[in-house]
C-alpha positions as CSV (number, residue, x, y, z in Angstrom):
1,X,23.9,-3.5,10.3
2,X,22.8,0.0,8.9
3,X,19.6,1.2,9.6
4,X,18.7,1.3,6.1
5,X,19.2,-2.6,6.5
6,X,17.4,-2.8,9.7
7,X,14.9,-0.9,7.8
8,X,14.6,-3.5,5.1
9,X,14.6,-6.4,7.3
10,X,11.7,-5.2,9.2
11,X,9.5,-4.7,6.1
12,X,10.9,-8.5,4.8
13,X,10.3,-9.6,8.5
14,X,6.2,-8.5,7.6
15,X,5.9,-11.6,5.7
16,X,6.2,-13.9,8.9
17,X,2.9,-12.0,10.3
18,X,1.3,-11.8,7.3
19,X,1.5,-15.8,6.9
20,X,0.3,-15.9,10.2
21,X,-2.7,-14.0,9.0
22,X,-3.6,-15.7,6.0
23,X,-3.7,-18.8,8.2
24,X,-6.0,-17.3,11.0
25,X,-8.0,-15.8,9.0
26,X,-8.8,-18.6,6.4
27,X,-9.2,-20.7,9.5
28,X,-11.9,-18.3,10.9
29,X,-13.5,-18.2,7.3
30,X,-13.4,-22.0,7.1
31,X,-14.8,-21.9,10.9
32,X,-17.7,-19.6,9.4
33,X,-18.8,-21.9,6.8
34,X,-19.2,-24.9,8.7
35,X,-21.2,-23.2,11.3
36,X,-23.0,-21.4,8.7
37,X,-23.9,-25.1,7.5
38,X,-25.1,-26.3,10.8
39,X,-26.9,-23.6,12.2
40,X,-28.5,-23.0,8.4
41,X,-27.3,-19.4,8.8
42,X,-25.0,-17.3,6.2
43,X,-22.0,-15.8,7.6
44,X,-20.6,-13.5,5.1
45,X,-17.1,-13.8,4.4
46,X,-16.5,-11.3,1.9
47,X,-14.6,-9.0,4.5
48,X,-12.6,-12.0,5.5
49,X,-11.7,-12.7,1.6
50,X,-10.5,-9.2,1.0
51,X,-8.2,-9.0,3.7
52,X,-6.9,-12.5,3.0
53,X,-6.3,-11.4,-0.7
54,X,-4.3,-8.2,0.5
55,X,-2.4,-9.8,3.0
56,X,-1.4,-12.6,-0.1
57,X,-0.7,-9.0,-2.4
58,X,1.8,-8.0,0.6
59,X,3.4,-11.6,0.6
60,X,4.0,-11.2,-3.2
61,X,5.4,-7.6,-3.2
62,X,7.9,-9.6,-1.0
63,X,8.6,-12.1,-3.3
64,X,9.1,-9.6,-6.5
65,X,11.5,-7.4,-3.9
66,X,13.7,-10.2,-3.1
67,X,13.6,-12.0,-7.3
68,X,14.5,-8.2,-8.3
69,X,18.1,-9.2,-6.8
70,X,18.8,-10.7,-9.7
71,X,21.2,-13.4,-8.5
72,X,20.7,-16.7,-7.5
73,X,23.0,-17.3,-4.7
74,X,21.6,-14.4,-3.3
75,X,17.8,-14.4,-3.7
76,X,17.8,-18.5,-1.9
77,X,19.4,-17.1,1.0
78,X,16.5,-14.5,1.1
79,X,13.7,-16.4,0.1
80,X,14.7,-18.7,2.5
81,X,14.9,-16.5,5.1
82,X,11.6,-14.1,4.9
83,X,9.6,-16.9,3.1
84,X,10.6,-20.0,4.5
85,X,11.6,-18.3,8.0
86,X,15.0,-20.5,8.2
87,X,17.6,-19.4,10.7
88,X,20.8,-18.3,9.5
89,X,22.6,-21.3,10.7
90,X,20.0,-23.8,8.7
91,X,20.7,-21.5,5.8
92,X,24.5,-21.6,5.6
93,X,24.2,-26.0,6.2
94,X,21.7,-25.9,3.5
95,X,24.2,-24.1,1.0
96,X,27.4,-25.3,2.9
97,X,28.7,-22.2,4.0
98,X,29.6,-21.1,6.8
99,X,27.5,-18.7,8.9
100,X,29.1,-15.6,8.7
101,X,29.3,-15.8,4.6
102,X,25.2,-16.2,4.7
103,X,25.4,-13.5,6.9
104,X,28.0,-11.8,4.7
105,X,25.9,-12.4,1.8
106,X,22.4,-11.3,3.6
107,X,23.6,-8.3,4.2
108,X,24.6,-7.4,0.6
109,X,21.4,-8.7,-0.4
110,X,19.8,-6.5,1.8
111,X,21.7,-3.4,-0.1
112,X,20.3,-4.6,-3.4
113,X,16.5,-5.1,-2.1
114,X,14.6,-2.2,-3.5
115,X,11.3,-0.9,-1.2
């Protein structure tokens, strides 16, 4: 791998987190409303919504990074891997390959993803 690679697969590898997040934080907000409800007091969740709607931006900009490919074959293997968090190995049985063409194939990917 070339760092500008590694480069690029860290800032794909933010969407993991950033689901991770969404999830605790839409939890907590959740959380906040019911005890809001049975304690009859008004959490406000307005900080919580903003960061959960940045956090979904950053999730997106992910998405129209890795559709800006422009090739099918090529963008599934990515999606699948940043979005979907598949290993390589479920990849390449999904698409019967082998593993070292989705690996092949990630790493071209990776030299057409734009950030």
């Amino acid at each position: 791998m070339t760092e500008e690679q590694n480069r690029k697969m860290l800032w794909l590898n933010r969407s993991r987190l950033t689901e991770k997040k969404i999830t605790a934080l839409s939890n907590t907000a959740a959380k906040n409303q019911r005890l809001g409800c049975d304690l009859g007091a008004n959490f406000n969740n307005l900080e919580l919504s903003e960061e959960i709607k940045k956090l979904q931006e950053q999730r997106t900009e992910i998405f129209n990074a890795i559709a800006a490919i422009h090739d099918d074959e090529l963008e599934a293997i990515m999606y699948e891997r940043y979005l979907v968090y598949s290993p390589m190995q479920a990849i390449a049985d999904m698409m019967h390959y082998d593993r070292k063409t989705v690996t092949r194939k990630h790493k071209i990917a990776l030299d057409k993803i734009k950030i």
